[in-house]
C-alpha positions in Angstrom: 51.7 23.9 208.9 51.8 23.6 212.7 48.1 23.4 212.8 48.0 20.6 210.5 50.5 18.7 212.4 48.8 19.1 216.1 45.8 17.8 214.5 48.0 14.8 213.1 49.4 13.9 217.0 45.9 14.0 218.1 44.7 11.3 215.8 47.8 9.5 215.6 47.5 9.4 219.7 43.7 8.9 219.4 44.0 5.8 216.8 47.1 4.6 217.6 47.6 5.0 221.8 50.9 5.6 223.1 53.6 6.9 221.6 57.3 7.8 222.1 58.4 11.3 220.6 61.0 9.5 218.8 58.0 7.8 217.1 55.7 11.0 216.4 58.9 12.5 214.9 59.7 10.0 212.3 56.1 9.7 211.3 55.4 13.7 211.1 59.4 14.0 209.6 59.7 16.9 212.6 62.6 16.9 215.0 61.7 15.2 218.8 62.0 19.0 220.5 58.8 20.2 218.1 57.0 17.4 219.0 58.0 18.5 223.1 56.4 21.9 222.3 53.6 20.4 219.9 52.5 18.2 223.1 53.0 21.3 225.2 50.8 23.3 223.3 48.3 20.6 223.1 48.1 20.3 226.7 47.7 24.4 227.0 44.6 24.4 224.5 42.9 22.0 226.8 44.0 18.5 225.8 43.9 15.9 228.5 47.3 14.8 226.7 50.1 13.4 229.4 53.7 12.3 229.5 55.7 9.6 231.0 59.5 8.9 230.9 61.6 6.4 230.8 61.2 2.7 229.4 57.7 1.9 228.5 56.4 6.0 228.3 55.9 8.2 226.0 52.5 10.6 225.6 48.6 9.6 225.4 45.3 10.9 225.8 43.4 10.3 229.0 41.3 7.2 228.6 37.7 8.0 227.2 39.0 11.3 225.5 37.8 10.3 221.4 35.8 11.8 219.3 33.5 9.2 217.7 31.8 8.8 214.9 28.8 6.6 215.5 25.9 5.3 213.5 28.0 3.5 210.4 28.0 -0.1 210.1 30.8 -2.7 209.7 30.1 -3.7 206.4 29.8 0.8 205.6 33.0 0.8 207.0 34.5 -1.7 205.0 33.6 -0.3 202.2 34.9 3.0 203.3 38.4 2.0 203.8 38.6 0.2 200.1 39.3 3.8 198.8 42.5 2.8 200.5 43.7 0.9 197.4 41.9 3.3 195.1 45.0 3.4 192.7 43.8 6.1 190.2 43.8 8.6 193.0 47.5 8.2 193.1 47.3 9.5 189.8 45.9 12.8 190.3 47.9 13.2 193.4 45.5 12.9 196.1 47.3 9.4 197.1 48.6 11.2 200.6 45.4 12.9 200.8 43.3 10.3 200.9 46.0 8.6 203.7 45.1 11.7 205.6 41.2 11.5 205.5 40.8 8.0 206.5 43.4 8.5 209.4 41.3 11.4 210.8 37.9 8.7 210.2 40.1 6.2 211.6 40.4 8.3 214.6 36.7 8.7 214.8 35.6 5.2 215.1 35.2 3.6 218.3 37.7 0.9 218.9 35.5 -1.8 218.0 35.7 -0.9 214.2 39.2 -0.3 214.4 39.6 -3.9 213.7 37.5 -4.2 210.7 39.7 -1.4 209.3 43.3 -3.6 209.7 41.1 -6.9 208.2 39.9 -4.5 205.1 43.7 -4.1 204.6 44.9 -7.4 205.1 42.4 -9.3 202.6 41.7 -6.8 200.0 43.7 -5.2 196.9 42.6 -3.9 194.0 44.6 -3.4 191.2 43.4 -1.4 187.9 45.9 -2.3 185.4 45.5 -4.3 182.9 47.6 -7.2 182.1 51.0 -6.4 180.0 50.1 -2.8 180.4 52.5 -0.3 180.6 51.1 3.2 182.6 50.1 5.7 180.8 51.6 9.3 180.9 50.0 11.4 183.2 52.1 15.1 183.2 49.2 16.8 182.1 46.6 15.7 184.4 47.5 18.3 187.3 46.7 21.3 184.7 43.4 19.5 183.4 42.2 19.2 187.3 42.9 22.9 187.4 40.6 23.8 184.8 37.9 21.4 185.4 37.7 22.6 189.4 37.4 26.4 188.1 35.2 25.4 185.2 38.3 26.7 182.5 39.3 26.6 179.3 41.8 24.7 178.1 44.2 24.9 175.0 45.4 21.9 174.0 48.1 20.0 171.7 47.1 16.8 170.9 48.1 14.0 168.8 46.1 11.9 166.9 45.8 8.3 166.1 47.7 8.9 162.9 50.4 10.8 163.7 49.5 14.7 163.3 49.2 17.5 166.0 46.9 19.7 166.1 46.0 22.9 168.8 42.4 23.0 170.1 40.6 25.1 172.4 38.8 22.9 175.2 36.3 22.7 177.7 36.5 20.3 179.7 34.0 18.7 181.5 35.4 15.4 183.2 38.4 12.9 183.8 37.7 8.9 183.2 39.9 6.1 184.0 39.6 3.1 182.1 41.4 0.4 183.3 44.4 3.1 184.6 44.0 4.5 181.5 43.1 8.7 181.8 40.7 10.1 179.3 39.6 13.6 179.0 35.3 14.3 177.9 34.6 18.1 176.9 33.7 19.8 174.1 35.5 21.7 171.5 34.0 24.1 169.0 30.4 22.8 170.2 30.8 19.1 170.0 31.2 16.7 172.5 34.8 14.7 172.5 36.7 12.2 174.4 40.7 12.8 174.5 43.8 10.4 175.8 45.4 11.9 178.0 48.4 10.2 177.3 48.1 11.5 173.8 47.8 15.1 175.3 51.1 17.0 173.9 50.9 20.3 176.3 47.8 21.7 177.8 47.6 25.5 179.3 44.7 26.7 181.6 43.1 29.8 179.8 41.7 33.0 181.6 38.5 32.2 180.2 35.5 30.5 181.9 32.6 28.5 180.4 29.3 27.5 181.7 28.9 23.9 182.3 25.8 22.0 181.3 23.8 21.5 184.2 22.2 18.2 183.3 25.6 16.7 182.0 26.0 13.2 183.4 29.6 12.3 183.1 29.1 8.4 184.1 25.9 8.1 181.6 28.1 10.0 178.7 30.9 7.6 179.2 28.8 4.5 179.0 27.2 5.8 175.6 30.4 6.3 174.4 31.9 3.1 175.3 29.2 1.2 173.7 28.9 3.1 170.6 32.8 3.1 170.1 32.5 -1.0 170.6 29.8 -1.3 168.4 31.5 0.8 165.5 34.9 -0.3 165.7 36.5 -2.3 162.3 37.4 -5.7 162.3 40.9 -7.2 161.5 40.2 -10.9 161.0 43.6 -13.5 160.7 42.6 -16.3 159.6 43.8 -19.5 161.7 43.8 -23.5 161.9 43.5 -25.4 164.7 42.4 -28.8 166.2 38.2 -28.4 167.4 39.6 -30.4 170.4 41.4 -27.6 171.6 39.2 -24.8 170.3 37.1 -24.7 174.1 40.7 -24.4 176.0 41.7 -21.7 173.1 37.9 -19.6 173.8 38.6 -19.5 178.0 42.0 -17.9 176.8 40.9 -15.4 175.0 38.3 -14.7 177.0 40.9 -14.1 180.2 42.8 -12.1 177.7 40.2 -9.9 177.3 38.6 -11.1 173.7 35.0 -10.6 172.7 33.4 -13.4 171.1 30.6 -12.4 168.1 29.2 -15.2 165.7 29.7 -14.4 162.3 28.8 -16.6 159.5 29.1 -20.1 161.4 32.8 -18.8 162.9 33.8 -17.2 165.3 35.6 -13.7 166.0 37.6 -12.5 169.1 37.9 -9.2 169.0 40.1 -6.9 170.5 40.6 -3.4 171.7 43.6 -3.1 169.0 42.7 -6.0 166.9 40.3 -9.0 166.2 41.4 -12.8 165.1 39.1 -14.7 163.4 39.3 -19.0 164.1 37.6 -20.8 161.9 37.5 -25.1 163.2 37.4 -27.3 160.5 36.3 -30.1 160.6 39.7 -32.7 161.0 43.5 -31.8 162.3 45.5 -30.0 159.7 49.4 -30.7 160.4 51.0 -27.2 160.3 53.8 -27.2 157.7 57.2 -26.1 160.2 58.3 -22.6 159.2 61.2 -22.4 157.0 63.9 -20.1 158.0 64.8 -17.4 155.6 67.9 -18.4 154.7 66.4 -21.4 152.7 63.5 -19.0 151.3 66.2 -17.1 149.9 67.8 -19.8 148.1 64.6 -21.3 147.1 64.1 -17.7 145.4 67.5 -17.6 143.5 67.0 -21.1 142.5 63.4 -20.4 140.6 65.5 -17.1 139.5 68.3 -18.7 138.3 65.8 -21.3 136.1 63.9 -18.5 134.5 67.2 -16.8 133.4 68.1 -20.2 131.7 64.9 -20.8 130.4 64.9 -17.3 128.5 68.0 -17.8 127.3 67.3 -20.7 125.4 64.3 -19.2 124.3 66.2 -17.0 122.8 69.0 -18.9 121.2 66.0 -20.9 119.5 64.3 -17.9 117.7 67.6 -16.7 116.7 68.5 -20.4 115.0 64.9 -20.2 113.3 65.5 -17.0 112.1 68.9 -18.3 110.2 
């Protein structure tokens, strides 16, 4: 809209100085004569905007015209401007509008803080995923915004963790991310739920509403859950052998891997989102026996086959000569 973009060449003059039309086009994607009737119009509204031509000109504010916003602190606005690496917003779309919001904030700080804002952006980057992750699918996530901004239902297909499908009706109460991984909290037929998104088949915004708790705490819910899923999931223990001078280089692996370490009966287990591994030291080197390919396994097996096939056939050529 043309509002939207005279507002944009006021802060992108405000923040930024000087600029060509040339330059204002490519960064609004506009042609150079809207931008000549955008500046135009500026100008008529009251703008102390002006132009110069030739090399070096291009259109600025009068010096002194800002409109500043005062009172925040530089360590305030340092934390600010980390929302600018805030990746999970890039998954519910607002990636652009959160560009938007810190340029008009940008435009409101006096120059002095201007700085602090390039050095937050420069040192600082934040990165959600989790190692050897592959994203999540998000296609669903626009529809479930939907409903949780207009407090609606949702009807759901959703696949479980073994394998079936089933349709529920939803209402949803909040989104999580968890390490850039979307979960949806709610309730369905009265009890409270957490869903993967990923796992989320289709969804469809209902034209029904529901009344949302009032004293629901989505960040206090989510830790409860989180702890009470850790505490209850099942261990798979695998059994290993290794050297106890290498067991403290093996435990700061695991532990950058993202294990959990819990003492049980004079071992110890790393567990796992997926999956635990249980280490037992002993207390001298084993040598580990080099694995066999399967090609010899398999002539190891016809061999003990072929020996039992003799072996009963002389078994039975005996009771056959004692029967005689």
């Amino acid at each position: 809209m043309r509002a939207d973009r005279l507002l944009s060449i006021l802060l992108l003059l405000q923040t930024k100085g000087r600029l060509t039309a040339r330059e204002l086009a490519e960064q609004l994607e506009v042609s150079e004569r809207t931008i000549y009737r955008d500046l135009d119009a500026l100008s008529s509204a009251g703008i102390p905007i002006y132009t110069e031509c030739g090399p070096g000109g291009g259109a600025a504010l009068v010096d002194g015209y800002q409109t500043r916003l005062t009172g925040l602190t530089e360590a305030e606005v340092r934390a600010l401007f980390l929302f600018n690496v805030a990746s999970p917003l890039v998954d519910l779309g607002l990636g652009n509008v959160l560009d938007d919001a810190l340029l008009k904030l940008s435009a409101a700080l006096p120059p002095s803080s201007r700085s602090t804002i390039e050095q937050v952006r420069q040192r600082f980057h934040l990165d959600a995923a989790w190692w050897h992750h592959t994203e999540d699918a998000t296609l669903h996530l626009d529809t479930i915004q939907k409903a949780l901004w207009h407090d609606s239902v949702l009807r759901l297909t959703y696949s479980e963790e073994d394998g079936l499908q089933s349709e529920q009706r939803v209402e949803p109460y909040g989104l999580v991310a968890k390490a850039r991984v979307w979960y949806l909290v709610g309730t369905t037929q009265g009890h409270m739920r957490v869903w993967r998104v990923s796992r989320i088949q289709s969804a469809t915004v209902l034209d029904e509403r529901f009344v949302r708790p009032a004293d629901f705490d989505l960040s206090a819910y989510w830790t409860a859950w989180c702890k009470q899923r850790e505490s209850n999931h099942p261990d798979y223990a695998v059994p290993l052998r290794i050297a106890p001078d290498e067991l403290p280089s093996l435990e700061q692996a695991l532990r950058q891997c993202g294990y959990r370490i819990v003492p049980l009966n004079k071992e110890k287990v790393y567990s796992y989102p997926q999956q635990r591994r249980r280490i037992s030291s002993p207390q001298k080197k084993e040598k580990m026996q080099p694995r066999r390919s399967a090609r010899f396994r398999l002539l190891q097996q016809k061999k003990r086959l072929s020996l039992r096939q003799k072996e009963a056939f002389h078994q039975k050529k005996q009771n056959i000569y004692f029967a005689a």
